[in-house]
C-alpha positions in Angstrom: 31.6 -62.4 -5.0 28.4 -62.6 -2.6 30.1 -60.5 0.3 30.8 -57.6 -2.3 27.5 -57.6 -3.8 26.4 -57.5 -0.2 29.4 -54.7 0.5 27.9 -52.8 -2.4 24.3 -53.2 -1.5 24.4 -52.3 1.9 27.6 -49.5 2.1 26.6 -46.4 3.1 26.5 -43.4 0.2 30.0 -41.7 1.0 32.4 -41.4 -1.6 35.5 -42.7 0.4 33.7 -45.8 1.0 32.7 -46.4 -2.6 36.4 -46.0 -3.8 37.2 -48.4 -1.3 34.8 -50.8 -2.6 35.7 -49.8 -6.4 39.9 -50.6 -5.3 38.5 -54.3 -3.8 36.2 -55.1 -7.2 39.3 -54.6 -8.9 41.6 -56.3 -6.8 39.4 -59.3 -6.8 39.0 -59.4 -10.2 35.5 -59.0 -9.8 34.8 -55.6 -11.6 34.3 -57.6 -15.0 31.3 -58.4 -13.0 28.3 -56.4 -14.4 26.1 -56.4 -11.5 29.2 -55.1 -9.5 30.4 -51.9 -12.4 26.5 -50.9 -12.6 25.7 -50.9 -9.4 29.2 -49.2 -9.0 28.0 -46.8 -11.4 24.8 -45.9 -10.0 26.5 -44.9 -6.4 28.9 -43.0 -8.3 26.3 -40.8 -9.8 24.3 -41.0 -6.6 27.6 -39.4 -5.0 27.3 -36.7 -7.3 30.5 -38.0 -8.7 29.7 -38.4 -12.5 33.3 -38.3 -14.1 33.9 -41.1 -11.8 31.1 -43.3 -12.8 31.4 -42.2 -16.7 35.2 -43.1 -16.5 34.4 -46.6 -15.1 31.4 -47.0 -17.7 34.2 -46.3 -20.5 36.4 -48.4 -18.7 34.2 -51.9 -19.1 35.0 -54.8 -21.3 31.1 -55.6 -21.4 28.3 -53.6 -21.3 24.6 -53.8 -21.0 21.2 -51.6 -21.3 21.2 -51.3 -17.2 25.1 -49.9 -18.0 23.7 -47.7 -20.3 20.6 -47.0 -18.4 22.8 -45.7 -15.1 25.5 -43.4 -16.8 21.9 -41.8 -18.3 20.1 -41.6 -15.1 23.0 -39.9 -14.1 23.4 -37.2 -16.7 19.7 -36.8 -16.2 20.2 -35.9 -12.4 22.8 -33.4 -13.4 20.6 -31.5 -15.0 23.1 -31.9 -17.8 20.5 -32.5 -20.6 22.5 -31.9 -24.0 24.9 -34.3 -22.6 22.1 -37.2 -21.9 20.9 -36.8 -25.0 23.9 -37.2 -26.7 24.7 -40.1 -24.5 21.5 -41.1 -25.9 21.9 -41.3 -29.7 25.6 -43.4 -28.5 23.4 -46.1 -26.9 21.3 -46.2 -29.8 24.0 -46.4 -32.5 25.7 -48.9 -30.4 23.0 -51.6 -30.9 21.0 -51.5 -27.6 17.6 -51.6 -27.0 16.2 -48.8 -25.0 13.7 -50.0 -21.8 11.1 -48.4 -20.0 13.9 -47.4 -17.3 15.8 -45.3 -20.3 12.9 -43.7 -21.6 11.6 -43.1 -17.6 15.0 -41.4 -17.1 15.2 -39.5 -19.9 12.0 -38.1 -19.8 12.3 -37.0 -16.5 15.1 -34.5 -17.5 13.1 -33.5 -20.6 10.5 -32.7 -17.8 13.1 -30.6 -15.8 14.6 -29.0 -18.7 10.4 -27.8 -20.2 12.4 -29.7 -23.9 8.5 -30.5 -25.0 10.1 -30.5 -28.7 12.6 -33.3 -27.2 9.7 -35.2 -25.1 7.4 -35.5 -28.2 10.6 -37.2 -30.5 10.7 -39.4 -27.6 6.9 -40.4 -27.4 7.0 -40.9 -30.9 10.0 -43.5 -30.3 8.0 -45.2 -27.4 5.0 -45.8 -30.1 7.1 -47.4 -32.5 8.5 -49.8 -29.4 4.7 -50.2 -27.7 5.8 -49.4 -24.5 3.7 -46.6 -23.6 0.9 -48.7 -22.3 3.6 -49.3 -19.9 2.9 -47.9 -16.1 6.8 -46.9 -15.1 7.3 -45.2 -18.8 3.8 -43.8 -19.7 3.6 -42.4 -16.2 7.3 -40.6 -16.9 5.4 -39.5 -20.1 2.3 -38.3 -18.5 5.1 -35.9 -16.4 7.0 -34.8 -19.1 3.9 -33.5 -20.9 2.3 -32.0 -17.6 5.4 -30.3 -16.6 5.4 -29.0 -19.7 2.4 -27.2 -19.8 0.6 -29.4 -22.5 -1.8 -31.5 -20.2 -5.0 -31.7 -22.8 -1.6 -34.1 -24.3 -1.0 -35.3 -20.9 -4.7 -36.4 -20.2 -4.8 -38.7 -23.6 -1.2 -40.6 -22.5 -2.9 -41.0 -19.4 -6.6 -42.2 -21.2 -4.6 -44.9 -23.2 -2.6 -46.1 -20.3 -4.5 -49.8 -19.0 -3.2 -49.2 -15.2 -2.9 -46.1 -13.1 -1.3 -46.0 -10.2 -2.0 -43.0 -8.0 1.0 -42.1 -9.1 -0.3 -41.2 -12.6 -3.4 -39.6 -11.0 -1.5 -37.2 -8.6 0.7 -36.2 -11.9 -2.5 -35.3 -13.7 -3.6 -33.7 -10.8 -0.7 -31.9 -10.3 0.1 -30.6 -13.9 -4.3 -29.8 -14.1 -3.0 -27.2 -10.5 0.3 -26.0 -12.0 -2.2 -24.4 -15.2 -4.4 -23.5 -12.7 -7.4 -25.3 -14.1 -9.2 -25.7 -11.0 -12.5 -27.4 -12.4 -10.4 -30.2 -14.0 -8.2 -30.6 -11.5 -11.2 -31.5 -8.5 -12.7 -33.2 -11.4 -10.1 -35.6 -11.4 -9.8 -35.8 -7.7 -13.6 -37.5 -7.2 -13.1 -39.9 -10.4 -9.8 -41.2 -8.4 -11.7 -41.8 -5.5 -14.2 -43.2 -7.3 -11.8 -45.4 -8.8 -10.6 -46.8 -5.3 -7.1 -45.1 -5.7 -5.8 -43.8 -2.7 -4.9 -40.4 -2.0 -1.8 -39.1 -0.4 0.3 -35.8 -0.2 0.6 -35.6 -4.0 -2.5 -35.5 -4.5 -3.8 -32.9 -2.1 -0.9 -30.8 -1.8 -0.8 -29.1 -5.2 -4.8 -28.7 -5.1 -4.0 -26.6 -2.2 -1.6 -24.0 -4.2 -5.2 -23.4 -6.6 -7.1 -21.9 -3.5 -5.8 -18.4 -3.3 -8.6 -15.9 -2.9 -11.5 -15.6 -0.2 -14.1 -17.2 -2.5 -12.0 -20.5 -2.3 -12.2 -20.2 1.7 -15.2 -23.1 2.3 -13.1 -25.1 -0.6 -10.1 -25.3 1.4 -12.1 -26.4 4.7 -13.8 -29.1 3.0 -10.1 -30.4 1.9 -9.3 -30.1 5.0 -11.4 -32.4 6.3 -11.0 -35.3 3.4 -7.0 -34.2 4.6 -7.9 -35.2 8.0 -10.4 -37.8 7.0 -7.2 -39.5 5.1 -4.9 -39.0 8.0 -2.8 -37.0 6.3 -3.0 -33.6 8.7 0.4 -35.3 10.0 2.5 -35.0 6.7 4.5 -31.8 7.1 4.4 -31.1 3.2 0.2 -31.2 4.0 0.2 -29.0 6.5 2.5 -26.6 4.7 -0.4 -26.2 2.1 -3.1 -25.9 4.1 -1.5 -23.0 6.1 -0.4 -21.5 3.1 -4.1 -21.8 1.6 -5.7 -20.5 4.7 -3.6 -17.5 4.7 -4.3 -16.8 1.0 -8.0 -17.2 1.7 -8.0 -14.5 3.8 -8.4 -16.8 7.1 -5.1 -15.8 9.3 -6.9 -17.5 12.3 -6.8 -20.8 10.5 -3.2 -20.4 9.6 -2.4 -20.0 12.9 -4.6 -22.7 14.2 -3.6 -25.4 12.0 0.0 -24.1 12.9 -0.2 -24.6 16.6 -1.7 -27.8 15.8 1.6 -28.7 14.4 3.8 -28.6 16.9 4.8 -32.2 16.7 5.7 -32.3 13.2 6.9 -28.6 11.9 10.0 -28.1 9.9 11.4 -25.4 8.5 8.6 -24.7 5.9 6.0 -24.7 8.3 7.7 -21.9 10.0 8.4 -19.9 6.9 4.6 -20.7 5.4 3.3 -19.2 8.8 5.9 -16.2 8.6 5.3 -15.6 4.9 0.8 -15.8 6.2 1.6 -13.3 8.6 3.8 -11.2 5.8 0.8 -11.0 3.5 -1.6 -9.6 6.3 0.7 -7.1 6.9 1.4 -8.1 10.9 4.6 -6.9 10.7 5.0 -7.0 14.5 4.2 -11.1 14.3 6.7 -11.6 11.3 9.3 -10.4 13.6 8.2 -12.9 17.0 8.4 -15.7 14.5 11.7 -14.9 13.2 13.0 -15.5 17.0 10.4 -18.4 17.9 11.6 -20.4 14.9 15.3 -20.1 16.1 14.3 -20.5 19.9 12.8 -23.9 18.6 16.5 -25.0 17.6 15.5 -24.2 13.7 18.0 -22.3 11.8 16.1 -19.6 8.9 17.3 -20.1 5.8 17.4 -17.6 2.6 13.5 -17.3 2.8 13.7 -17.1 5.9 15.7 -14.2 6.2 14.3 -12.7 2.8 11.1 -12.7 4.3 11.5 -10.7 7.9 13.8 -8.2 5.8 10.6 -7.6 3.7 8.7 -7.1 6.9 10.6 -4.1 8.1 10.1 -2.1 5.0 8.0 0.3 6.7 8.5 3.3 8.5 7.7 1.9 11.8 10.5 -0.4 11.9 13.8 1.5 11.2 15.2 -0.3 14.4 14.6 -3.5 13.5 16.1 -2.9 9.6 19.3 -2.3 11.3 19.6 -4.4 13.8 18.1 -7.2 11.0 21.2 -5.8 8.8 23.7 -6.1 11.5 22.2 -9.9 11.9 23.0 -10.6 8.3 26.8 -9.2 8.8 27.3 -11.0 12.1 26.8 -14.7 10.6 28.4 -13.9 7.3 25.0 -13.9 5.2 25.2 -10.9 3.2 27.1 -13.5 0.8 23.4 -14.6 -0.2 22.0 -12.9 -3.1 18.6 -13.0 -2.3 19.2 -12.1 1.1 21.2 -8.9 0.0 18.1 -8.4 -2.6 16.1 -8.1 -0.1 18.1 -5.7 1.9 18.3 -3.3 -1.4 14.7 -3.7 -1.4 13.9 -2.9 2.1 16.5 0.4 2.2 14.3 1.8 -1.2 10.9 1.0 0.2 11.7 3.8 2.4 12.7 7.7 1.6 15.4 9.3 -0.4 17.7 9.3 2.5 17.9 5.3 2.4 19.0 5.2 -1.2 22.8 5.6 -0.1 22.4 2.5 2.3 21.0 0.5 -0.8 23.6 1.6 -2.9 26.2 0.3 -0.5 24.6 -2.8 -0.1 24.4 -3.2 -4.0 28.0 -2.0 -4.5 29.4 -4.6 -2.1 28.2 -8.0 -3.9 30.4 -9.5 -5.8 28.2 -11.3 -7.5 24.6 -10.0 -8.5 21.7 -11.6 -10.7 18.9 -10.1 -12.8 17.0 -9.4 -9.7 19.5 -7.3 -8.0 19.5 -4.9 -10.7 15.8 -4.7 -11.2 15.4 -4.1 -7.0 17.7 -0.6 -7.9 16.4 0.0 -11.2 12.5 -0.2 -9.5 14.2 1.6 -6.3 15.4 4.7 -8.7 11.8 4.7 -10.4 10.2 4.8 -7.0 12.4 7.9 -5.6 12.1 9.8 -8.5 15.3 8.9 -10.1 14.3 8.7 -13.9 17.5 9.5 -15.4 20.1 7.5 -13.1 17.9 4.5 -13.7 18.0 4.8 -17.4 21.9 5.2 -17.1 21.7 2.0 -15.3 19.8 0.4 -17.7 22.4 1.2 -20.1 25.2 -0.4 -17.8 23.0 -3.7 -17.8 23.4 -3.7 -21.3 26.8 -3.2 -21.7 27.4 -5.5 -19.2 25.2 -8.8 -20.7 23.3 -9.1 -17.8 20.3 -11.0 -18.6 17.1 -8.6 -18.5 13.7 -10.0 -17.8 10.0 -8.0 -18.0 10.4 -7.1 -14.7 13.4 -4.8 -16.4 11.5 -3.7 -19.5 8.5 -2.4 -17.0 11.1 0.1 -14.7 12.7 1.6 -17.8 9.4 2.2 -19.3 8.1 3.3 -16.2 11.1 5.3 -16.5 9.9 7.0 -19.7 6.5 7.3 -18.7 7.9 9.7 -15.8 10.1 11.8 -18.1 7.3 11.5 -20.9 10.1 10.5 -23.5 8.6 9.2 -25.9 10.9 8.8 -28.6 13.2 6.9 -25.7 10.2 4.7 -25.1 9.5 3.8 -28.1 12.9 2.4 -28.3 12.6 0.8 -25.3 9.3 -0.7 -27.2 11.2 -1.9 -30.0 13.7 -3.5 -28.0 11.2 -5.2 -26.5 9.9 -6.4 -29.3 13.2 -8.1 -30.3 13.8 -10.0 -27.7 10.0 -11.3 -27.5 8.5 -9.4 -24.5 6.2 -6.9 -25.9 3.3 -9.0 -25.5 4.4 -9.8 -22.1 1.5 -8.9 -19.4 3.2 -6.6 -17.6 5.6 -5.2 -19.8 2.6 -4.3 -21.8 1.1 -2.8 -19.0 4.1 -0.3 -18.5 3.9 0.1 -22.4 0.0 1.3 -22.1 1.0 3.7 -19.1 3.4 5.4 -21.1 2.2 6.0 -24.0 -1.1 7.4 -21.7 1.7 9.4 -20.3 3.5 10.6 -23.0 -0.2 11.6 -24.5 -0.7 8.7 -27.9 -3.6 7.0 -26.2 -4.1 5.4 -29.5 -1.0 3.8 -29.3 -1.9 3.3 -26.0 -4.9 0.9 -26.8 -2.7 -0.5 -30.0 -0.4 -2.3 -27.0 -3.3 -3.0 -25.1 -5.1 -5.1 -28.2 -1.8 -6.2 -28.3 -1.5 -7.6 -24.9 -2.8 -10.7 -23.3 -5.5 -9.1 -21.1 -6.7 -11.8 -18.8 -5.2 -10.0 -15.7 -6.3 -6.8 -13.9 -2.9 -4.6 -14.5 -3.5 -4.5 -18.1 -6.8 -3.4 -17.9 -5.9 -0.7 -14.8 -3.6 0.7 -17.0 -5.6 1.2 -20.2 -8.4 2.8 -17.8 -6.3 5.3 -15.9 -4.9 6.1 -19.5 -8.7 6.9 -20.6 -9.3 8.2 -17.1 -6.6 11.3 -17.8 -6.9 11.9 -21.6 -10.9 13.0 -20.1 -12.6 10.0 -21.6 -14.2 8.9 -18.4 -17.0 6.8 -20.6 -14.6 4.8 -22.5 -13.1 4.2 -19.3 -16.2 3.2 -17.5 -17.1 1.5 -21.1 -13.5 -1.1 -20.8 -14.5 -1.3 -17.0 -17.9 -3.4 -17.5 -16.3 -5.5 -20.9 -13.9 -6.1 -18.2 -16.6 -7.7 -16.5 -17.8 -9.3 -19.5 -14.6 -11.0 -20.1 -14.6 -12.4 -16.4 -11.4 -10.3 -15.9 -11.5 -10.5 -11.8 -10.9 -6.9 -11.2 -8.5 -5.5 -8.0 -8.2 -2.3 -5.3 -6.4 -0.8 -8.4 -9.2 -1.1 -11.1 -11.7 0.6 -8.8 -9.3 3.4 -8.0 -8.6 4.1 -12.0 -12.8 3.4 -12.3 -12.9 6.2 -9.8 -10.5 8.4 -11.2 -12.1 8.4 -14.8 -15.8 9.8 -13.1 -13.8 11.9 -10.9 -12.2 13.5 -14.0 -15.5 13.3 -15.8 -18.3 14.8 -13.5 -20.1 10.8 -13.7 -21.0 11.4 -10.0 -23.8 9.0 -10.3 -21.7 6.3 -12.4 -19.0 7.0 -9.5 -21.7 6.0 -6.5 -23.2 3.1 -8.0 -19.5 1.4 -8.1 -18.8 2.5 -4.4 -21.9 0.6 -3.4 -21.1 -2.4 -5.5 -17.4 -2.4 -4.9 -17.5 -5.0 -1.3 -21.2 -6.5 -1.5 -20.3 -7.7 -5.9 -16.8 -7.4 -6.0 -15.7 -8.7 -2.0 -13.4 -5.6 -2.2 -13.4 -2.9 0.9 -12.8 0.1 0.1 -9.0 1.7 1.1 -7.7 4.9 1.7 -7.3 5.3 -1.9 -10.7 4.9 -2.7 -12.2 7.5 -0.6 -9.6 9.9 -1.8 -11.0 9.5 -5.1 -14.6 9.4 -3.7 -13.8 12.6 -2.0 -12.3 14.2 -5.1 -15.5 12.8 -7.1 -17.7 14.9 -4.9 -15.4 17.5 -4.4 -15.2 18.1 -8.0 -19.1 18.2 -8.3 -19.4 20.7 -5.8 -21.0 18.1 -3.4 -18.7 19.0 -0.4 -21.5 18.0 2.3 -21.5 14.4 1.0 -17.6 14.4 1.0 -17.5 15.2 4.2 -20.4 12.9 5.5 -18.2 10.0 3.6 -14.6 11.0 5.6 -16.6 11.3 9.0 -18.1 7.3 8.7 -14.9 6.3 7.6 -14.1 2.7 9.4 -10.6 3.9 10.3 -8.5 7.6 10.7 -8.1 9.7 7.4 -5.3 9.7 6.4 -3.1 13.1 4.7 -4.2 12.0 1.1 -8.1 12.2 2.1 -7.6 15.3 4.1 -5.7 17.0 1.3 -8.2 15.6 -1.0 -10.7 17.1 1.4 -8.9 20.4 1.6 -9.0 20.7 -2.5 -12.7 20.2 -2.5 -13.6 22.6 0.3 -11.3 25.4 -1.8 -13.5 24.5 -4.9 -16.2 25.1 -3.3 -15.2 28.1 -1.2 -15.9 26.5 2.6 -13.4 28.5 4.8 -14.5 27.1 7.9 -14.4 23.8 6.9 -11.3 24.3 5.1 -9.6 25.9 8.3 -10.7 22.8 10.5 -9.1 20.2 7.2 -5.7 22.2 7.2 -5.2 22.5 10.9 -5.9 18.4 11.1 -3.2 18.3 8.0 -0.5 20.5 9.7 -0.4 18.7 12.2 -0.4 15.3 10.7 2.1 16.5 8.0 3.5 19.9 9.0 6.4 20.0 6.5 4.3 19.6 3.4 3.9 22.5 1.2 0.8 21.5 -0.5 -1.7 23.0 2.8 0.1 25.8 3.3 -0.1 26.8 -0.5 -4.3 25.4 -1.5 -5.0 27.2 2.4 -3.0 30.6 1.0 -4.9 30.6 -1.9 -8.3 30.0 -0.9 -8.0 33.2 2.0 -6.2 35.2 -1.2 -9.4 34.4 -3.5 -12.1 35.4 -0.3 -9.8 38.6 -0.4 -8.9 37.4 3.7 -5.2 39.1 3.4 -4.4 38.8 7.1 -5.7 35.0 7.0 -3.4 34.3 3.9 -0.4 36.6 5.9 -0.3 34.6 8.7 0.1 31.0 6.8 3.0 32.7 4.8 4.7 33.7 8.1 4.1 30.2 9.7 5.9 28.6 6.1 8.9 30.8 6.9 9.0 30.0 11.2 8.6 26.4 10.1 11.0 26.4 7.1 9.0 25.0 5.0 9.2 26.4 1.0 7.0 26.2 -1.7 8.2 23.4 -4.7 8.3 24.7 -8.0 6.1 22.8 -10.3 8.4 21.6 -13.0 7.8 21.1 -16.9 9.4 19.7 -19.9 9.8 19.3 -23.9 11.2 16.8 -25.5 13.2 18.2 -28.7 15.5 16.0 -31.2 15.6 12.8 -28.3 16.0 15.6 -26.0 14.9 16.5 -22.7 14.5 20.0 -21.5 12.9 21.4 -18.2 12.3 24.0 -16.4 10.0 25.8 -14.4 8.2 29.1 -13.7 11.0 32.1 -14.6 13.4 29.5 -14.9 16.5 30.9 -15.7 19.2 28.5 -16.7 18.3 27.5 -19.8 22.0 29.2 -21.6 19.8 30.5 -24.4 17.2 31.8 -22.4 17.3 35.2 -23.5 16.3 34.4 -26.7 13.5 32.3 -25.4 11.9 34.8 -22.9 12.3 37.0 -26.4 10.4 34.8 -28.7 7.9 34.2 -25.2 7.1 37.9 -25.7 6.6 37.9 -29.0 4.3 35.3 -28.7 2.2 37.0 -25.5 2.1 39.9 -27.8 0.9 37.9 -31.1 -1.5 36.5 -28.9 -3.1 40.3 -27.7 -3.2 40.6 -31.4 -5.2 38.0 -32.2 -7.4 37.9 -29.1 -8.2 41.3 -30.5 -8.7 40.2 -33.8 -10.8 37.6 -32.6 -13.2 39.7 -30.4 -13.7 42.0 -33.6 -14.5 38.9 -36.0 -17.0 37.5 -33.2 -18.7 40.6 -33.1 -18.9 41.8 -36.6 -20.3 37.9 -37.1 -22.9 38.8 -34.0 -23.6 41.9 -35.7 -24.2 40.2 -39.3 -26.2 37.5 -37.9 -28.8 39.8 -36.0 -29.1 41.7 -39.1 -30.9 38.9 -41.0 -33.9 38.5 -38.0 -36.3 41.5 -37.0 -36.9 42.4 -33.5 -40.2 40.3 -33.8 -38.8 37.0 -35.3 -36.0 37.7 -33.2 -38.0 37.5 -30.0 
């Protein structure tokens, strides 16, 4: 009996070797042992072999709470929770007691399953049975109520427990990071060490994940240094976080540093934290190095890996390296993963139309796709232009049960918001509203947009009340909505209670702030944020900003200050400033300057219509024929035509466009014949109207004399 206890102890987790030492317990006789069928029990489950270890648990003359307690643990480790929990209520109406291991187990897949509803049935159990002053359960409680999301709960279990380990402390900490409570969760890091508890990876690690912005960047080196203080700089999970902090701090020179100073104990996370740092600054060029350093170093990249070099090559730059990444993927058999192939759908749309195709294979070849792969085409449509194939694709995901998430509620309205339906969006709003998203950030976001778009800015700011507004989108989108409807004062109004709110604002706010005193003439309004935007908001300005500071000046007639703001630039112009310079020099009439602008533009973009047509019509209104000859002749040697501006109605849930003498509309000739009647009923009444305004002119001078007049 010794030797199989020993066997059992000390035999190595394969499953041939556990039914080997199952066949011997019975052989023996010695499976009526209970030691032996729980301990038996628990390898089973540990094997991921649970209809072995339920069938022997079924099969035992006498049981006990450990029996019980291992068959649960089990089910718990399955992720299996309706299953536990019936296994559960069998224990109980069988007669045994339930432990602080049963409650410890079952908790924890409460705590994987978010089942707060089931957790707080449980803690009310644990009362009744006083063992919530117990370390191994109250700490299993503490998690279950952290993971949850309810840590204010979570904080009391842990008040009332009379010991914590550092393991309760890092679970407070850790649920305090995961709600992004950074005050509380520092808080609770001094009292710990002012309690003597010692700190580990648990405890630093998730503090770590709160420090995402620059502001947090001397925060991060003073962890740091308690990190290396501790002696924990060594633990691969540690530096992970710190790398991964730096990065998000805006401090790529102490990712890298701490990352060379790692050699000795990188896996494959610290490669993919370093690849993912150099992702986010947008060092394409270093993404790609790491991707064959990692390998070179005997590591093998896995699905993030891969996902995130793929993501790297989404530029123009690197059409080489898509394919050749592509033809990786193929070669060892990867285009299997989903993510990976997600990735690849993502990187062919992030380009031109001419990619689409290459997506659209890609997506067409996966047998199996997720929620993710259809919103990477439906977003990919949106971005190209491709309105009405998206929302036919929408309409496939339907029929198809595919589970639909906000991220496919925002394309489709996004969708709606570029066709301006608005009957189609406001069923895409009701829909929405049925299944609980409406109030969702972003889907409200795309909800305010369209409605902007579609012209009911009332509903508009309905959806925006509507909406949980602690994040910067909502608020861009209900600015830029105010921005175009002309109401550049409500827009700058929402901008400072924005500021009032602590809303932290992004590149995108100031660019819709910009916009509204653009469309407004708030020249003034429009410097003062320029000037504020890096020294009280630690935002540079981007190309997009000194478009829209360009326009703003343009717009005023302030073309000298436009151009003194391109020329101190910190880096090139690029053809959205120049074009934006180009409108403002044809507002104001400057040929010369315009001349200089367009050449710069032709040849940064010669096969853009937009400079050929704003340079045309600025010679044509200076009455410069010859000038506005010659650009027409160089459009026709370069091939290059003019794009019709298109328009559209929507009639009865219908969409009609068309553009400029459009002519294949089938009942156009008795539109162009009611267009005529109404040019001519127009004549009429301007007519009409000059001969009212006058004999009103007439009357009104007729009551003052010449003296009062005066």
């Amino acid at each position: 009996m010794q030797r199989l206890h020993s066997l059992i102890r000390t035999s190595p987790i394969s499953l041939p070797c556990l039914k080997a030492t199952h066949c011997l317990a019975i052989k023996s006789g010695s499976i009526a042992d209970l030691y032996i069928s729980n301990n038996l029990i628990t390898t089973y489950a540990k094997c991921a072999n649970l209809p072995l270890a339920h069938q022997l648990f079924d099969e035992m003359p006498r049981r006990d709470t450990v029996s019980w307690n291992a068959v649960v643990s089990g089910y718990v480790n399955t992720g299996d929770l309706d299953s536990t929990w019936q296994l559960l209520n069998a224990m109980r109406i069988s007669g045994y007691t339930f432990d602080n291991h049963t409650f410890g187990s079952i908790l924890k897949g409460v705590a994987r399953a978010r089942r707060l509803e089931l957790g707080q049935q449980l803690h009310s159990v644990m009362i009744k049975m006083k063992l919530t002053e117990n370390v191994f359960s109250g700490s299993a409680l503490l998690d279950m109520y952290a993971k949850c999301g309810r840590v204010d709960e979570a904080l009391v279990v842990f008040r009332y427990m009379p010991e914590c380990n550092y393991v309760s402390w890092n679970t407070l900490i850790a649920g305090y990071s995961r709600v992004g409570d950074l005050e509380m969760a520092f808080w609770l890091l001094r009292c710990q060490e002012l309690e003597g508890v010692g700190i580990d990876d648990g405890t630093v690690s998730p503090l770590l994940t709160l420090l995402n912005g620059v502001e947090f960047y001397s925060l991060v080196m003073q962890l740091h240094c308690k990190i290396m203080k501790h002696g924990l700089e060594a633990l691969s999970i540690v530096t992970n976080a710190i790398i991964t902090a730096y990065s998000e701090c805006c401090s790529l020179q102490d990712a890298e540093r701490v990352f060379d100073g790692a050699a000795t104990c990188r896996d494959l996370v610290t490669w993919n934290s370093m690849l993912a740092a150099y992702l986010l600054h947008k060092k394409e060029d270093l993404v790609f190095e790491i991707f064959i350093d990692m390998q070179s170093c005997g590591f093998e990249p896995d699905d993030y890996s891969y996902t995130g070099v793929i993501s790297g090559c989404s530029v123009k730059e690197h059409k080489s390296r898509r394919e050749s990444l592509h033809g990786l993927v193929i070669k060892r058999g990867l285009q299997v993963s989903v993510p990976i192939s997600n990735a690849l759908i993502a990187m062919y749309l992030a380009f031109d139309n001419r990619c689409v195709e290459d997506a659209l294979r890609v997506f067409f070849s996966m047998d199996v796709k997720d929620c993710c792969t259809w919103n990477s085409v439906l977003a990919g449509y949106v971005q190209v232009g491709w309105s009405e194939d998206a929302l036919r694709l929408f309409v496939q995901v339907r029929s198809l049960c595919v589970e639909i998430d906000d991220y496919t509620f925002s394309a489709v309205i996004r969708c709606c918001s570029d066709l301006a339906t608005l009957q189609l969006g406001q069923q895409v709003h009701v829909l929405a509203l049925k299944v609980g998203f409406d109030t969702n950030k972003y889907v409200g976001s795309s909800l305010i947009f369209m409605y902007s778009k579609c012209g009911v800015i009332e509903d508009a700011r309905k959806c925006f009340e509507a909406t949980s507004n602690d994040i910067a989108i909502v608020w861009n989108s209900i600015i830029f909505g105010y921005a175009q409807h002309g109401q550049g004062k409500i827009a700058l109004e929402l901008f400072y209670l924005m500021r009032e709110r602590k809303v932290k604002p992004d590149h995108i706010t100031f660019v819709a702030v910009l916009t509204a005193c653009s469309h407004n003439g708030l020249v003034e309004e429009g410097r003062k944020i320029i000037q504020s935007m890096e020294s009280n908001f630690d935002i540079p300005l981007r190309m997009e900003h000194y478009a829209c500071a360009v326009d703003l000046f343009g717009r005023a007639g302030h073309l000298e200050e436009a151009k003194a703001l391109v020329e101190t630039m910190p880096f090139e112009p690029d053809a959205m400033v120049l074009r934006t310079l180009l409108g403002a020099c044809r507002s104001c009439g400057n040929i010369e300057l315009a001349s200089h602008v367009a050449k710069t533009l032709l040849e940064v973009e010669p096969e853009d219509h937009s400079t050929y047509v704003m340079l045309s019509d600025l010679y044509g209104r200076l009455k410069m024929w010859d000038e506005r000859a010659s650009v027409t002749r160089l459009m026709r040697e370069r091939g290059v035509k003019k794009v019709p501006g298109w328009s559209w109605i929507e009639v009865k849930n219908k969409v009609y466009a068309f553009n400029a003498e459009d002519h294949s509309h089938p009942q156009r000739e008795e539109i162009y014949k009611l267009l005529l009647q109404l040019k001519e009923g127009m004549k009429l009444f301007d007519n009409f109207l000059g001969q009212t305004l006058l004999l009103q002119c007439v009357n009104f001078l007729d009551g003052y004399d010449d003296q009062n007049f005066l």
